[in-house]
Residue frames as a rotation matrix with the C-alpha (Angstrom) as fourth column:
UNK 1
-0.309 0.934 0.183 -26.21
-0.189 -0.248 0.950 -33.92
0.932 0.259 0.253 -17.23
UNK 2
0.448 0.572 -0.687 -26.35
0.580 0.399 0.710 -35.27
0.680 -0.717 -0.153 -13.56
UNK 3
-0.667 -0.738 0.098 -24.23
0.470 -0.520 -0.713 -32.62
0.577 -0.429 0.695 -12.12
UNK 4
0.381 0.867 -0.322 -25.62
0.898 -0.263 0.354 -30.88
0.222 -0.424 -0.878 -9.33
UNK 5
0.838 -0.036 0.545 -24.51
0.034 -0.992 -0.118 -27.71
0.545 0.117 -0.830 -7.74
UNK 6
0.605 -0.632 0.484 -22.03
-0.459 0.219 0.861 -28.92
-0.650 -0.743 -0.158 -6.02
UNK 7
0.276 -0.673 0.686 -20.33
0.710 0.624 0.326 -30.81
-0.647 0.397 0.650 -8.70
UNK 8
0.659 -0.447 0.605 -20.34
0.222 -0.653 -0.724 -27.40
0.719 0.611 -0.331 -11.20
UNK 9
0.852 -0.321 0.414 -19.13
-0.521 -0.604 0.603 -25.24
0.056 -0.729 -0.682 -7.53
UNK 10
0.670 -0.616 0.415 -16.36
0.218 0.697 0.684 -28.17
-0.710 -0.368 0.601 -7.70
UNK 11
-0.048 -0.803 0.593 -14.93
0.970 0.105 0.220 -28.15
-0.239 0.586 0.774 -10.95
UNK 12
0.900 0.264 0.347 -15.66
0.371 -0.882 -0.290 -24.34
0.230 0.390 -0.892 -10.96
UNK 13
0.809 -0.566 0.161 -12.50
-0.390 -0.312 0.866 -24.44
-0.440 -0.763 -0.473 -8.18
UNK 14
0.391 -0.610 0.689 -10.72
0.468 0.776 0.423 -26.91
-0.793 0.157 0.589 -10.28
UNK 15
-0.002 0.092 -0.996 -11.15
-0.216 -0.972 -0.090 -24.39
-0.976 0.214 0.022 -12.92
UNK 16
-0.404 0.383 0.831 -13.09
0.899 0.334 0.283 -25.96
-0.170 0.861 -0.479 -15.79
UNK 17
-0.970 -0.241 -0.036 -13.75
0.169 -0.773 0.612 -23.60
-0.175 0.587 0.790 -18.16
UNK 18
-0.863 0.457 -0.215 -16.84
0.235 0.741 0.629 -25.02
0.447 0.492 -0.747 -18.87
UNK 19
0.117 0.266 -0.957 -18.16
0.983 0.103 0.149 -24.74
0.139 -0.958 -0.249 -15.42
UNK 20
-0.441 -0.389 -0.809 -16.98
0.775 -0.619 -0.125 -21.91
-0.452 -0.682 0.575 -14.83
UNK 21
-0.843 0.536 0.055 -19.15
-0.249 -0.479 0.842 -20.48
0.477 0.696 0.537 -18.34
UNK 22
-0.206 0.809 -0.551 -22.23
0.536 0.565 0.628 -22.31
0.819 -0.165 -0.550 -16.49
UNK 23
-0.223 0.299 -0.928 -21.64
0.969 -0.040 -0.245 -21.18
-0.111 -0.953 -0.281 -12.90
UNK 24
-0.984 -0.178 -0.026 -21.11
0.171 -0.970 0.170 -16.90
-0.055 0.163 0.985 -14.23
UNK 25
-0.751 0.657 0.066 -24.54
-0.111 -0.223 0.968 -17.69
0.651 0.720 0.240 -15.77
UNK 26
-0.288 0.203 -0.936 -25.77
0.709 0.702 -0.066 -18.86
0.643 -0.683 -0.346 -12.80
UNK 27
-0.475 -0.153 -0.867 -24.79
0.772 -0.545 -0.327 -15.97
-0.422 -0.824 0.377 -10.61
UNK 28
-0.994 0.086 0.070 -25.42
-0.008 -0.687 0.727 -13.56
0.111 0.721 0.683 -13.26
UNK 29
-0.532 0.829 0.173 -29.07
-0.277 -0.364 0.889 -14.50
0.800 0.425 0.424 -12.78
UNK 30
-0.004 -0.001 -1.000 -29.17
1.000 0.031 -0.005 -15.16
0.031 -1.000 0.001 -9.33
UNK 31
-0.701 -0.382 -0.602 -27.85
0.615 -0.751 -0.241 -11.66
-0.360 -0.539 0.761 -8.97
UNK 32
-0.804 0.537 0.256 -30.63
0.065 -0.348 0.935 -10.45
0.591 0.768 0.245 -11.56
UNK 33
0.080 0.985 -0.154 -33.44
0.356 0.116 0.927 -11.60
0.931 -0.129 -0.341 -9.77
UNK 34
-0.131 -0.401 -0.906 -31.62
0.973 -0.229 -0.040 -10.76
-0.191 -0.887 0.420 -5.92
UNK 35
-0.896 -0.392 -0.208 -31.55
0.379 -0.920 0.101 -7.06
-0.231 0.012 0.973 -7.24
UNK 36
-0.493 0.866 0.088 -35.23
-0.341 -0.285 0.896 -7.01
0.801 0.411 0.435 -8.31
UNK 37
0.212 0.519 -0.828 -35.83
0.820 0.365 0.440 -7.93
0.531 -0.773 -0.348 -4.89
UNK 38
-0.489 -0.729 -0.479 -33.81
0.870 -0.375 -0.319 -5.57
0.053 -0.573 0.818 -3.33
UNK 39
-0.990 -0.013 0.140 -35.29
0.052 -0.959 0.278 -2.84
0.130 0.283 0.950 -5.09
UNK 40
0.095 0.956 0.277 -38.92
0.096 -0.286 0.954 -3.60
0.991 -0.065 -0.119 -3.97
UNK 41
0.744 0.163 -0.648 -38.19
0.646 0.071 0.760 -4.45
0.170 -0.984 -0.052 -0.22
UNK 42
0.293 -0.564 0.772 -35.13
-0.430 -0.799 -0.421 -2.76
0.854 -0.209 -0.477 0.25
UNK 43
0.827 0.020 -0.562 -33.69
0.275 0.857 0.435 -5.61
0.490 -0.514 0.704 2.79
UNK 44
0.286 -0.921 0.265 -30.42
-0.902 -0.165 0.400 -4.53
-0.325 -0.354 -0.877 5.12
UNK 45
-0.318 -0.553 0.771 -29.61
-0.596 0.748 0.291 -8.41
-0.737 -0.367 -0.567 4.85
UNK 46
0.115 0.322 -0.940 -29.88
-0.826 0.557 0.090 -10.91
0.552 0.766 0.330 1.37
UNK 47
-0.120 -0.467 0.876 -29.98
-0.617 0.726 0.303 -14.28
-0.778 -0.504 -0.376 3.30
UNK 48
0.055 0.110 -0.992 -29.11
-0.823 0.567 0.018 -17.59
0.565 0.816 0.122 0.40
UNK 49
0.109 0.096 0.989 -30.07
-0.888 0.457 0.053 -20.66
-0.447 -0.884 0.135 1.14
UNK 50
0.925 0.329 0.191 -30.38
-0.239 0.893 -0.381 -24.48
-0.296 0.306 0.905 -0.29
UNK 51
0.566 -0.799 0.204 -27.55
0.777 0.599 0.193 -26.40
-0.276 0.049 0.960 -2.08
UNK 52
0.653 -0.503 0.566 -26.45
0.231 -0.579 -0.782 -23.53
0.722 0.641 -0.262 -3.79
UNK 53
0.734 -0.317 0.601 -25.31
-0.637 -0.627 0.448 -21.42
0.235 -0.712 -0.662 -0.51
UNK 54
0.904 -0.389 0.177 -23.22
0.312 0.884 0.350 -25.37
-0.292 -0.261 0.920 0.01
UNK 55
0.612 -0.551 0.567 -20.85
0.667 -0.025 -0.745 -23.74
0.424 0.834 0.353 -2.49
UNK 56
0.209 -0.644 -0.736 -19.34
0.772 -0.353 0.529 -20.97
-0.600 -0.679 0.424 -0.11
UNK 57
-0.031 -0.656 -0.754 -17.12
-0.280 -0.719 0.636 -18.34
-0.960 0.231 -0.161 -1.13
UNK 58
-0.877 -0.055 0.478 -17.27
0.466 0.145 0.873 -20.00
-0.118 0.988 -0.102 -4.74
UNK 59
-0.308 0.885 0.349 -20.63
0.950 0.267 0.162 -18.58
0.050 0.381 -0.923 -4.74
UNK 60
0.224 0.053 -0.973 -20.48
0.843 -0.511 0.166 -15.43
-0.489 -0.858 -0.159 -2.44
UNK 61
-0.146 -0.798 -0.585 -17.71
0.333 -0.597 0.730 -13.72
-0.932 -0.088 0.352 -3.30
UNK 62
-0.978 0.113 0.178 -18.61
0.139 -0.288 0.948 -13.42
0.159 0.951 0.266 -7.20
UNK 63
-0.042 0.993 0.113 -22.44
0.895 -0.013 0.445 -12.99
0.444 0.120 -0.888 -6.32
UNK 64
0.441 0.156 -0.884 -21.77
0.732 -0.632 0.254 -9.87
-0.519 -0.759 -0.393 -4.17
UNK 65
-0.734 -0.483 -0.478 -19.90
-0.025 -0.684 0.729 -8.27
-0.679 0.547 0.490 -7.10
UNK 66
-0.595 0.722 0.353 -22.73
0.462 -0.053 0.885 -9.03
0.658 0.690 -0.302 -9.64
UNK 67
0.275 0.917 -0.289 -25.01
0.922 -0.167 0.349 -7.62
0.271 -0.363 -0.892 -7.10
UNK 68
-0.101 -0.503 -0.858 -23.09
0.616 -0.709 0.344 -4.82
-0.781 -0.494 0.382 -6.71
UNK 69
-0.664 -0.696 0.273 -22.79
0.409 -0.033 0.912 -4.04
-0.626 0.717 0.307 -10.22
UNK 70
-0.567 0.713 0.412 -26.26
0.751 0.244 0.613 -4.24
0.337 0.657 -0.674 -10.81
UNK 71
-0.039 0.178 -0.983 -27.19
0.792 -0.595 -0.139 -0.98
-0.610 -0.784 -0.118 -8.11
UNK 72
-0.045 -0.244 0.969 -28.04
0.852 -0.516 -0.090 2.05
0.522 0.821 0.231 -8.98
UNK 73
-0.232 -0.638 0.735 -29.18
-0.515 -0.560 -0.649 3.99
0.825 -0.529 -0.198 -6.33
UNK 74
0.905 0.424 0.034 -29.72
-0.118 0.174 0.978 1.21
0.409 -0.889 0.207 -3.25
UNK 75
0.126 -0.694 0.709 -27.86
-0.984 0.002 0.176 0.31
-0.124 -0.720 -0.683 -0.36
UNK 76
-0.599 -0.725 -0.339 -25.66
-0.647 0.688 -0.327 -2.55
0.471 0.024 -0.882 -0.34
UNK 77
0.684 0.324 0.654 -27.08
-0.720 0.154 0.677 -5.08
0.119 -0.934 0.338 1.51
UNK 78
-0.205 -0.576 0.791 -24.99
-0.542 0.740 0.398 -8.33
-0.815 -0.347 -0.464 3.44
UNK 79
0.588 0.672 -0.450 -25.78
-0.728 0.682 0.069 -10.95
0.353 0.287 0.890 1.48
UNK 80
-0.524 -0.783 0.335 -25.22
-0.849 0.452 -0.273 -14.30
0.062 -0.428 -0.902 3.55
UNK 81
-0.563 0.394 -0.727 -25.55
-0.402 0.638 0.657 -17.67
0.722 0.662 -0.201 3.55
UNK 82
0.546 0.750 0.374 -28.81
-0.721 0.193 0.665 -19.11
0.427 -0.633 0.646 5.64
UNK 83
-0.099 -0.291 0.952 -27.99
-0.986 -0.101 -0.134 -20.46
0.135 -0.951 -0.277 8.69
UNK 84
0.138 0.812 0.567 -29.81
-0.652 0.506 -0.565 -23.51
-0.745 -0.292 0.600 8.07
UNK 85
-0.843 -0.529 0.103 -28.23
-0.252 0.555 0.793 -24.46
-0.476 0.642 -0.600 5.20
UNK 86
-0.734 0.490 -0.470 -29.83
-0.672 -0.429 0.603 -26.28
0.094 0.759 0.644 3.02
UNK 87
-0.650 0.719 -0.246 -32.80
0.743 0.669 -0.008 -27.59
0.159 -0.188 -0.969 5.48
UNK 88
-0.915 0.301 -0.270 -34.12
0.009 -0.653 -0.757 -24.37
-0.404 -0.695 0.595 6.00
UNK 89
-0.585 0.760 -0.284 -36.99
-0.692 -0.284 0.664 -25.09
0.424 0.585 0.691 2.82
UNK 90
-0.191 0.475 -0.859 -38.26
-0.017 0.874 0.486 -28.41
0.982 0.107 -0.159 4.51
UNK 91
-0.910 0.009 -0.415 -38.15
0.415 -0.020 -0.910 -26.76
-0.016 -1.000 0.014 8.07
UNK 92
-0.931 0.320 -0.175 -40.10
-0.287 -0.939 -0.187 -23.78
-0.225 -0.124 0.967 6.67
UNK 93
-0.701 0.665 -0.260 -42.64
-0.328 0.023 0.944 -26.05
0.634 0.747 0.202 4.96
UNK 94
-0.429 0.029 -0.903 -42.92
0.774 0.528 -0.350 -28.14
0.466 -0.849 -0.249 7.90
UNK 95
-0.711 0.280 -0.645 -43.60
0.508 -0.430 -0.746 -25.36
-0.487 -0.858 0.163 10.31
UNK 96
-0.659 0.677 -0.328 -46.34
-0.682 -0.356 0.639 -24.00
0.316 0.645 0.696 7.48
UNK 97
-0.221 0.959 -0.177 -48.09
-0.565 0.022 0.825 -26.91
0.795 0.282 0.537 7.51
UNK 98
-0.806 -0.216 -0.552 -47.84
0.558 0.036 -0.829 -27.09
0.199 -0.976 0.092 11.17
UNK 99
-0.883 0.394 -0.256 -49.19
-0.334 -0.909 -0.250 -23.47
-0.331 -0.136 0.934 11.47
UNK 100
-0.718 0.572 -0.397 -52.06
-0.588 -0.193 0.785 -24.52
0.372 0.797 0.475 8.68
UNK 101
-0.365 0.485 -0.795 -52.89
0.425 0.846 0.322 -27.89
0.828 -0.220 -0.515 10.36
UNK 102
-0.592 0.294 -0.751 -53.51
0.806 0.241 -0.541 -26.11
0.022 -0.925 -0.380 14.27
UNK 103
-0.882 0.362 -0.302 -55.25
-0.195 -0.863 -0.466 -22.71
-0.429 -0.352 0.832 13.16
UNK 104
-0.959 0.244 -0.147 -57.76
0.071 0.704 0.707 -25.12
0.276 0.667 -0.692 11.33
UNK 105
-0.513 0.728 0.454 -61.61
-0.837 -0.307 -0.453 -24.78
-0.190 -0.612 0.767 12.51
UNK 106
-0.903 0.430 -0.010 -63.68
0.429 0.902 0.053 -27.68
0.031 0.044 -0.999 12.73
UNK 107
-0.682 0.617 0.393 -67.00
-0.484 -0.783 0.390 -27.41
0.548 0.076 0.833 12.51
């Protein structure tokens, strides 16, 4: 019950069965919800981020076939992992309520 994503992405490599019935489900709706993007924006480039993206090629490599799979008539896109890892939500919020705090009016 305390596993995080990193401990399933572990014993997914170790190849617990278990895990490995969790992590499919995982991707499986990862890739669901990645393809109902796609198909409104139409992105050249999926970028994942947070703990998940931590997971690498355990994560990738089966998420780019489910997202394949799931096409009908878009274009592929990349799909890679954010650059930032997983600080890029607590930069982005940060630099929100940056933005929010200096376009402020006073009266």
């Amino acid at each position: 019950p305390a596993a995080d994503a990193a401990d399933c992405a572990k014993a997914v490599r170790s190849g617990e069965p278990r895990a490995a019935a969790v992590w499919g489900e995982m991707v499986s709706a990862l890739a669901d919800g990645l393809v109902t993007g796609l198909t409104l924006l139409d992105p050249g480039v999926l970028i994942v981020g947070g703990g998940l993206a931590e997971a690498g090629e355990t994560l990738f490599a089966p998420l780019r076939t489910a997202v394949e799979e799931r096409l009908t008539f878009q274009q592929l896109p990349r799909i890679v992992p954010a650059a930032l890892g997983d600080t890029a939500g607590c930069l982005g919020a940060g630099l929100l309520a940056w933005d929010r705090l200096s376009t402020e009016v006073t009266a």
